[in-house]
N, C-alpha and C positions, 0 to 999 in steps of 0.2 A: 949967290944962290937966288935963283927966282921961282916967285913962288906959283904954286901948282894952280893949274886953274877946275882941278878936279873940285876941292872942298867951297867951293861957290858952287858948282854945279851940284855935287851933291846935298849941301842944304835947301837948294831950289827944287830938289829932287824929294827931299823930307819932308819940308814945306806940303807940295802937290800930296804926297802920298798922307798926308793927316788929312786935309781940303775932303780929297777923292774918301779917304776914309769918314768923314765927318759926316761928308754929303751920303754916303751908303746906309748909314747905320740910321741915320734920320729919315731917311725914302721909308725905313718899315717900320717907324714909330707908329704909324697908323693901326699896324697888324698887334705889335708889343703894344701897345695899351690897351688893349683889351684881355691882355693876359693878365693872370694872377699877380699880385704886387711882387711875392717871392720870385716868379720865374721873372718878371721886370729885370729885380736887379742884379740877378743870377746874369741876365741875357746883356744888361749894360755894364756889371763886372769884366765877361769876357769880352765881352767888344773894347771893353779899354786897355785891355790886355794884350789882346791880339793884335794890334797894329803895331808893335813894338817887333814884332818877327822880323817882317822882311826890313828892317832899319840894318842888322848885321852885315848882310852881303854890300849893302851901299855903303857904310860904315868903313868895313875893310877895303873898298874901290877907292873911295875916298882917301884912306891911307896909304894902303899900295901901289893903287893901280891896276890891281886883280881881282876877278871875281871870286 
């Protein structure tokens, strides 16, 4: 059995999409700090949240082969 070369590409794939996410949500730190402390961490609650979605579809390529 040899092994896939899908699950390296797709953690280099997870890897980039935290990166790309990290770098996003820090470009509008300028704009969020000047908001209310509450909408803060209302706004960095979901933002840690949400990069967790599109991880499925890669997840399952990863394991199947399918989108």
């Amino acid at each position: 059995m040899t092994p896939s070369w899908r699950k390296p590409v797709g953690a280099l794939a997870i890897v980039a999409l935290i990166i790309v996410w990290c770098g996003l949500v820090t470009s509008l730190s300028a704009i969020v700090g000047g908001w209310h402390w509450v909408l803060q961490a209302v706004f960095y609650l979901v933002a840690g949240i949400v990069w967790i979605a599109p991880l499925k579809p890669v997840l399952r390529w990863m394991e199947t082969g399918r989108w």
